[in-house]
DSSP file (Angstrom, degrees, kcal/mol; ACC not computed):
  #  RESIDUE AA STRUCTURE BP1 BP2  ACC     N-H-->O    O-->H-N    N-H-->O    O-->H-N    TCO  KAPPA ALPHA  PHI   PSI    X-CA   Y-CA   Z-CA
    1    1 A X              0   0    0      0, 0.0     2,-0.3     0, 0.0     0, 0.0   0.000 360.0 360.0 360.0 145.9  208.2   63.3 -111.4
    2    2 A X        -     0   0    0      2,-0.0     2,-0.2     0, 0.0     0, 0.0  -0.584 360.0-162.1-130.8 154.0  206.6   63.9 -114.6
    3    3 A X        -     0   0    0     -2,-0.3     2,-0.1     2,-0.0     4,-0.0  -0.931   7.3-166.4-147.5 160.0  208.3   67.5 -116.6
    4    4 A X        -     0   0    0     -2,-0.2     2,-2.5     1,-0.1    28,-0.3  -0.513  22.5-145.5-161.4  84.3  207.1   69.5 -119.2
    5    5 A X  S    S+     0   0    0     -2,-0.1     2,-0.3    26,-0.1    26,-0.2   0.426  98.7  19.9 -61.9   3.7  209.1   72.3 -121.4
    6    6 A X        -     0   0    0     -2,-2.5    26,-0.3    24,-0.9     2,-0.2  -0.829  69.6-164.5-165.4 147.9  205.8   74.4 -121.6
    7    7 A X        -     0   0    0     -2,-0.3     2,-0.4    24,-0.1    26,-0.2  -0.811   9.5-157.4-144.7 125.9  202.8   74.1 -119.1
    8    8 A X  E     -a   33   0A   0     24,-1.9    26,-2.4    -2,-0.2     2,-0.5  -0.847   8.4-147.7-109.6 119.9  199.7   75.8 -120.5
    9    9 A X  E    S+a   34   0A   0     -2,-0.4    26,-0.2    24,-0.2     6,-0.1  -0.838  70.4  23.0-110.9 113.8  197.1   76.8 -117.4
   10   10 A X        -     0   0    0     24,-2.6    24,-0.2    -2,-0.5    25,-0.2   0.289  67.1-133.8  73.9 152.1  193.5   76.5 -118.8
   11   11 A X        +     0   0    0     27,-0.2    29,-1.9     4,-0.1    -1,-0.1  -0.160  60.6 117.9-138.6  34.3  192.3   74.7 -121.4
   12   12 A X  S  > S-     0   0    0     27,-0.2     4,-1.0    28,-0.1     3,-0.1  -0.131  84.1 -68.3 -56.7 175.9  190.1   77.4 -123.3
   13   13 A X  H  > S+     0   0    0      1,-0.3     4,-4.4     2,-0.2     5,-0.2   0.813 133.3  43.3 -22.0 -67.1  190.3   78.6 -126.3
   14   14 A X  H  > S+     0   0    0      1,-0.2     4,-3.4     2,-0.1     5,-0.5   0.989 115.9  47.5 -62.5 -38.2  193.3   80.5 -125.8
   15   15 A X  H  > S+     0   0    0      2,-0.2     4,-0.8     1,-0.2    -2,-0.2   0.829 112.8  49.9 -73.5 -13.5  194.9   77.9 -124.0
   16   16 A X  H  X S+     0   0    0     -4,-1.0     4,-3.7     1,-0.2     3,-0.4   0.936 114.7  46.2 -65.4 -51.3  193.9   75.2 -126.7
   17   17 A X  H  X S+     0   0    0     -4,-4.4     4,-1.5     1,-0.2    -2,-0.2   0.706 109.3  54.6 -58.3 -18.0  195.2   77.6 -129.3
   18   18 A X  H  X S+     0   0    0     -4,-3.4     4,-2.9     2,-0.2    -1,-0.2   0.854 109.3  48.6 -56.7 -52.9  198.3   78.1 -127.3
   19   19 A X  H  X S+     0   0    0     -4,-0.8     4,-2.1    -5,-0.5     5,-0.3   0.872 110.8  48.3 -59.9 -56.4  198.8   74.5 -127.2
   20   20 A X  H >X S+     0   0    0     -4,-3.7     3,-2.0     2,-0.2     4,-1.2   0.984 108.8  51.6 -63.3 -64.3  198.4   74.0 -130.8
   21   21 A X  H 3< S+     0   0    0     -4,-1.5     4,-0.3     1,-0.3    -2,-0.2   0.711 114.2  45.9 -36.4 -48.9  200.7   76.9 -132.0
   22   22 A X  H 3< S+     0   0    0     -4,-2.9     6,-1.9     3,-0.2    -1,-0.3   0.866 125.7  31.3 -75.1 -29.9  203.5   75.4 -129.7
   23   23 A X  H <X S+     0   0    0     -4,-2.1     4,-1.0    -3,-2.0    -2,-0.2   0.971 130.3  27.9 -80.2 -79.2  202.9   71.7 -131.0
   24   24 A X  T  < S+     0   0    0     -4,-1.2     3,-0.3    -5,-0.3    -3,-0.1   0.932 128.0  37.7 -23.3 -86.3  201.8   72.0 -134.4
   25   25 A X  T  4 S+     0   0    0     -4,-0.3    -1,-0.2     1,-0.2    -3,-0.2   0.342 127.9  22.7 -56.9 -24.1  203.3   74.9 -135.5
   26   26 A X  T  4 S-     0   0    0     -6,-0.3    -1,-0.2    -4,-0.2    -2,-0.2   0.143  96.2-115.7-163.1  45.0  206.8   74.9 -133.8
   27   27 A X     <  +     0   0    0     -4,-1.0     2,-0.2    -3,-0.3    -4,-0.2   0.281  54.7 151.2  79.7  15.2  207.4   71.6 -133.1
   28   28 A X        -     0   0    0     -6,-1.9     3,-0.2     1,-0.2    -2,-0.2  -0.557  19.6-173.5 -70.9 139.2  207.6   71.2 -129.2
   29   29 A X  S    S+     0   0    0     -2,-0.2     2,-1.7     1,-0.1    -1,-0.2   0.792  75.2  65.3-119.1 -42.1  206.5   67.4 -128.0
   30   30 A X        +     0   0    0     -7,-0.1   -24,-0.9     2,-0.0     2,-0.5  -0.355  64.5 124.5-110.2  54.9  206.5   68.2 -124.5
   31   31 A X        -     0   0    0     -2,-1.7     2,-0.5    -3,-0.2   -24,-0.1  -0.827  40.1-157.3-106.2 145.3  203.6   70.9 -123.6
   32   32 A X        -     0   0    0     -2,-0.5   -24,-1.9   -28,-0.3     2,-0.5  -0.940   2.8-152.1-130.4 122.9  201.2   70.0 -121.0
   33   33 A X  E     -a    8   0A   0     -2,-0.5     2,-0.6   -26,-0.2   -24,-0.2  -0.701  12.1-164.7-107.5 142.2  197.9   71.5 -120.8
   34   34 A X  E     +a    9   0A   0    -26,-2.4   -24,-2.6    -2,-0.5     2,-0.2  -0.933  21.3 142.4-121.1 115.9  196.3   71.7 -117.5
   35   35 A X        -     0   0    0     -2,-0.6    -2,-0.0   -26,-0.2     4,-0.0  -0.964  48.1-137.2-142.4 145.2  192.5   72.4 -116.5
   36   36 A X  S    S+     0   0    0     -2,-0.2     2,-0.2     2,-0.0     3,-0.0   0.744  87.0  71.6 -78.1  -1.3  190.5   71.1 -114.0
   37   37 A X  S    S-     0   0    0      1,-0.1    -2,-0.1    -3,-0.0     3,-0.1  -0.539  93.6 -96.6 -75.6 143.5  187.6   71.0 -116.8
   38   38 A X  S >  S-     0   0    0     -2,-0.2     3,-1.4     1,-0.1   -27,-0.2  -0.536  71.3 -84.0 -65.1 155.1  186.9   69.1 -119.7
   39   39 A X  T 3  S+     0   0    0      1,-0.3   -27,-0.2     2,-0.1    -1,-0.1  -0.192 104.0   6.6 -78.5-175.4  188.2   71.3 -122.4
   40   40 A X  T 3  S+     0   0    0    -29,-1.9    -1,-0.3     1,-0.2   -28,-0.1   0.643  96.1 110.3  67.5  11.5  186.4   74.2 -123.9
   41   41 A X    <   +     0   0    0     -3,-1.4    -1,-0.2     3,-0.1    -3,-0.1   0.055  57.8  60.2-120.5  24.3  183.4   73.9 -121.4
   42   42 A X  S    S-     0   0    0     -5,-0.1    -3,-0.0    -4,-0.0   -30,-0.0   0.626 130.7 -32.5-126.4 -54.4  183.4   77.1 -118.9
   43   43 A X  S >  S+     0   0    0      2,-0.0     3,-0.9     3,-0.0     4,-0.1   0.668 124.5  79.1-126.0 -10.7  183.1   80.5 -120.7
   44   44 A X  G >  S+     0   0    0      1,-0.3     3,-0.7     2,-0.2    -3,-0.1   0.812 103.3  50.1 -70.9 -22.6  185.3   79.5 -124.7
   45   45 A X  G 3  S+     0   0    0      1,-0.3    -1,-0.3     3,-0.0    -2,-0.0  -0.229  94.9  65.2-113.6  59.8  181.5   77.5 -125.6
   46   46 A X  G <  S+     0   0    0     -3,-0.9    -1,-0.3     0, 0.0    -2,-0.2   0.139  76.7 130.9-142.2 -11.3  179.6   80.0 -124.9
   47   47 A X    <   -     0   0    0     -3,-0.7    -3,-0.0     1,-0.1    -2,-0.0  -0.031  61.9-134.1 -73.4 168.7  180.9   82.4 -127.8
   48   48 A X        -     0   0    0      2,-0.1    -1,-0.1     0, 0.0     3,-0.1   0.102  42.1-126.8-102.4  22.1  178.6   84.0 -129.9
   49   49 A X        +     0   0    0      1,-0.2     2,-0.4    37,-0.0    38,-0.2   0.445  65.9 133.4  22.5  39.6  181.1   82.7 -132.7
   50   50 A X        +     0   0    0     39,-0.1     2,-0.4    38,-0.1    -1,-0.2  -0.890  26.5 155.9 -72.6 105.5  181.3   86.0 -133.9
   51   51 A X        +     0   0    0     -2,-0.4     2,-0.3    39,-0.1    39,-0.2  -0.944   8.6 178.3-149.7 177.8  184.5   88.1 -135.0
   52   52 A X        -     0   0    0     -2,-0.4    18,-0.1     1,-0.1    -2,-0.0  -0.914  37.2-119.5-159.1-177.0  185.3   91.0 -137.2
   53   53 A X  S    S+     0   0    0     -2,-0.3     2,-0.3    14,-0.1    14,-0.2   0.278  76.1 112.1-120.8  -1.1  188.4   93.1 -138.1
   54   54 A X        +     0   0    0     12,-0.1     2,-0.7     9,-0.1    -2,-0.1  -0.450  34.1 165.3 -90.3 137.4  186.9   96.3 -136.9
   55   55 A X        -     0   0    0     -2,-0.3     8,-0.1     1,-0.1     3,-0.1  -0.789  37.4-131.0-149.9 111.6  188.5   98.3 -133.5
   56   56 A X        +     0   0    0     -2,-0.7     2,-0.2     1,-0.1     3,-0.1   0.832  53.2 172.8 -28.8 -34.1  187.6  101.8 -132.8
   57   57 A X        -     0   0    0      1,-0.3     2,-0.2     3,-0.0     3,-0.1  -0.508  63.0-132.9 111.4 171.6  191.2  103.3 -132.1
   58   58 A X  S    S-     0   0    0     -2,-0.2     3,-0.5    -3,-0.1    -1,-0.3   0.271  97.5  -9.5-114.5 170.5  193.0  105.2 -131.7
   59   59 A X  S    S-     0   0    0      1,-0.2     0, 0.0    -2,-0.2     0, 0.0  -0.194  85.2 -87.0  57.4-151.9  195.7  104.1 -134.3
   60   60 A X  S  > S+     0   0    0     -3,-0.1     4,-1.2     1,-0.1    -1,-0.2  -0.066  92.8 107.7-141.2  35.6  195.7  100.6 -136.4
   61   61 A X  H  > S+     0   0    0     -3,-0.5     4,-2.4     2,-0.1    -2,-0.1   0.912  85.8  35.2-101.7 -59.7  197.6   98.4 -133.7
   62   62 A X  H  > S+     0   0    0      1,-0.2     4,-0.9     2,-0.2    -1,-0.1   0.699 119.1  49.7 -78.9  -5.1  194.2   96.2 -132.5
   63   63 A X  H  > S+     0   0    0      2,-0.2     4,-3.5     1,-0.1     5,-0.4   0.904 109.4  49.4 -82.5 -52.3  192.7   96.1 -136.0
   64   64 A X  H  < S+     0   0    0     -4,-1.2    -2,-0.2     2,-0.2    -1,-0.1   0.825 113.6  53.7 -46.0 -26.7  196.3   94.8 -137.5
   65   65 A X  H >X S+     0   0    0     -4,-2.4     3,-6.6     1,-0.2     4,-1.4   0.952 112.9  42.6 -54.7 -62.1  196.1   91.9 -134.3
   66   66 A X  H 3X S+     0   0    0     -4,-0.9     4,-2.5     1,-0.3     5,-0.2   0.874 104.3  55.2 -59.9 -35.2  193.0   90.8 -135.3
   67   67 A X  H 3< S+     0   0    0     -4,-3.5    -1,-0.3     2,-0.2    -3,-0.1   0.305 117.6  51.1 -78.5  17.6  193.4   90.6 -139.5
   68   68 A X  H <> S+     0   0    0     -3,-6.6     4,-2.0    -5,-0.4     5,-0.3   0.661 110.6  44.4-105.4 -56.8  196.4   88.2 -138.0
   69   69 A X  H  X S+     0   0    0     -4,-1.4     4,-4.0     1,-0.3    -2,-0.2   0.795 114.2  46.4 -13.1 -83.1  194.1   86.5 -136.0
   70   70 A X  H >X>S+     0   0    0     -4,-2.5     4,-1.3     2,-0.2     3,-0.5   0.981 106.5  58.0 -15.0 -93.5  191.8   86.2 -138.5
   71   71 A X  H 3>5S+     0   0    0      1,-0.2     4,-3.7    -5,-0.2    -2,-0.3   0.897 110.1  46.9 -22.3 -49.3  194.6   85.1 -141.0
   72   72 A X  H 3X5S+     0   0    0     -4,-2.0     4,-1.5     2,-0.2    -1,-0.2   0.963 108.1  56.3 -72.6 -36.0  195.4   82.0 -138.5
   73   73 A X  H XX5S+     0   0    0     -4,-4.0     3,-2.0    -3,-0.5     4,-1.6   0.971 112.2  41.1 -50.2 -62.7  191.5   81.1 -138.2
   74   74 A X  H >X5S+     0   0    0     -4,-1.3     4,-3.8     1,-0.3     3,-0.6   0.884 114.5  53.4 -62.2 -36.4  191.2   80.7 -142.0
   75   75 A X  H 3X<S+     0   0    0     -4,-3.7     4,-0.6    -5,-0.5    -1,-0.3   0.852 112.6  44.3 -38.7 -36.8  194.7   78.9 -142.1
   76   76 A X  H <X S+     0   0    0     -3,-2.0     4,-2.1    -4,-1.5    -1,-0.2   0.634 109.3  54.5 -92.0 -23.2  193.4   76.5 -139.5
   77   77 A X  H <<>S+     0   0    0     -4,-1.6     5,-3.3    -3,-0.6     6,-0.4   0.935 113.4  44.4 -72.1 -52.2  190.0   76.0 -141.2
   78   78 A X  H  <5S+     0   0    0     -4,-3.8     3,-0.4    -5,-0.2    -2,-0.2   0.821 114.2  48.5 -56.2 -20.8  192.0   75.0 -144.6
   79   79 A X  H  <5S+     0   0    0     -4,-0.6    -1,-0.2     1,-0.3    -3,-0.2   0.983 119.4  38.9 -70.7 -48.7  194.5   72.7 -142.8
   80   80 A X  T ><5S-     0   0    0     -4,-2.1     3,-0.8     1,-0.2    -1,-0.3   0.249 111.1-113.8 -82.9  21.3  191.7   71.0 -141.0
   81   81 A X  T 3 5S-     0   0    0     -3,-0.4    -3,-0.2    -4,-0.4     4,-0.2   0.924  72.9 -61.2  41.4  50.4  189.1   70.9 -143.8
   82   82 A X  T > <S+     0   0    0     -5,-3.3     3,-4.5    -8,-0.1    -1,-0.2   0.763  82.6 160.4  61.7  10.9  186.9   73.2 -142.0
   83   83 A X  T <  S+     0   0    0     -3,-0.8    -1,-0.1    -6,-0.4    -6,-0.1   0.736  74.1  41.9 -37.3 -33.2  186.4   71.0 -139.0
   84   84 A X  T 3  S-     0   0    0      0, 0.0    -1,-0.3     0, 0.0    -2,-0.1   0.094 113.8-116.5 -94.7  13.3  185.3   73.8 -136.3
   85   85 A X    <   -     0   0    0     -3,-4.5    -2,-0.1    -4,-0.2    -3,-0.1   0.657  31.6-161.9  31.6  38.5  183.1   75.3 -139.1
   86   86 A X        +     0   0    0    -13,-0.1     2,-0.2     2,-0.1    -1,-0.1  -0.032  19.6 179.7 -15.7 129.3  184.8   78.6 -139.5
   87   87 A X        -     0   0    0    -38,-0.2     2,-1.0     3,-0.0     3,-0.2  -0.731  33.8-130.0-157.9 133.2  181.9   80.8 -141.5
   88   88 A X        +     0   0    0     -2,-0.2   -38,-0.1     1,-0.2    -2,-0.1  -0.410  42.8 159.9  12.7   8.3  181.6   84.6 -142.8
   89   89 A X        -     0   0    0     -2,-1.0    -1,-0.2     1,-0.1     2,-0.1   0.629  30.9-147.6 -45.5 -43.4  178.5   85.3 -141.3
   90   90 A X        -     0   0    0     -3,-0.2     2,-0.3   -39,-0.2    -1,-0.1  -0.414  17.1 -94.7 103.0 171.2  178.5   88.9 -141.3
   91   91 A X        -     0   0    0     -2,-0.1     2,-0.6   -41,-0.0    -1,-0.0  -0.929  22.9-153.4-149.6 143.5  176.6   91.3 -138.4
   92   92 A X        -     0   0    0     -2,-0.3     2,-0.6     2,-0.0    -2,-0.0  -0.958   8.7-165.7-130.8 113.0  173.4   92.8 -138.5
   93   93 A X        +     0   0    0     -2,-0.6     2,-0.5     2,-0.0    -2,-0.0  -0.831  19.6 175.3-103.8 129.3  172.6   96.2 -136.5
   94   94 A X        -     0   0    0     -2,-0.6     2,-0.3     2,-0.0     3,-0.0  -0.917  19.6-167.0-144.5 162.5  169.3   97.2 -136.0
   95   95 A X        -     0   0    0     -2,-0.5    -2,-0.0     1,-0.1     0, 0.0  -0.920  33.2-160.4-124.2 145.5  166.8   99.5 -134.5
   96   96 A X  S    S+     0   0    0     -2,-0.3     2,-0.6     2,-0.0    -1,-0.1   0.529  91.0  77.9 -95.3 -20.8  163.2  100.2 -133.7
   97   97 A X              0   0    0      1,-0.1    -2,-0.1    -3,-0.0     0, 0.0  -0.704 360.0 360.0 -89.4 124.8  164.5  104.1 -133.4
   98   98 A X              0   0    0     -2,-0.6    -1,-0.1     0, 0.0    -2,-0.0   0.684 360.0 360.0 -77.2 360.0  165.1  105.8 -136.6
């Protein structure tokens, strides 16, 4: 019977990033990620690779998640030399109604 100190259920985005955090990042050798997919293939490549720091409210609780979130993207671009091509693209809103 095969054991596993961590077992990680989908193997999306979060569950990749999960994966890495525990491996990488805090040194556990025995996580096992489980999906019945190749990874990254049902809704996590699909994104519109889009993200921003902005969150309506109330209070500063979802913006301060995200600038951490953020912080770990850019960390992870610099470890890897940019492999996933992390970019700054910026948002454009527009209208035909003035």
């Amino acid at each position: 019977m095969k054991t596993a100190d961590v077992i990680i259920c989908g193997a999306g985005i979060a569950g990749i990033a999960s994966a890495y955090q525990l491996t990488v990042k805090h040194g556990l050798r025995n996580v096992l990620l489980v999906d019945e997919r190749a990874p990254l293939t049902l809704t996590s490549d699909k994104s519109t690779e889009c993200y921003r720091n902005w969150w309506p409210g109330p209070g500063a609780a979802m913006v301060g998640m995200m600038n951490r979130s953020i912080d770990m993207l850019d960390a992870l671009a610099h470890e890897s030399s940019n492999i996933f091509h992390l970019n700054r693209r910026g948002y454009v809103y527009a209208t035909a109604d003035p």
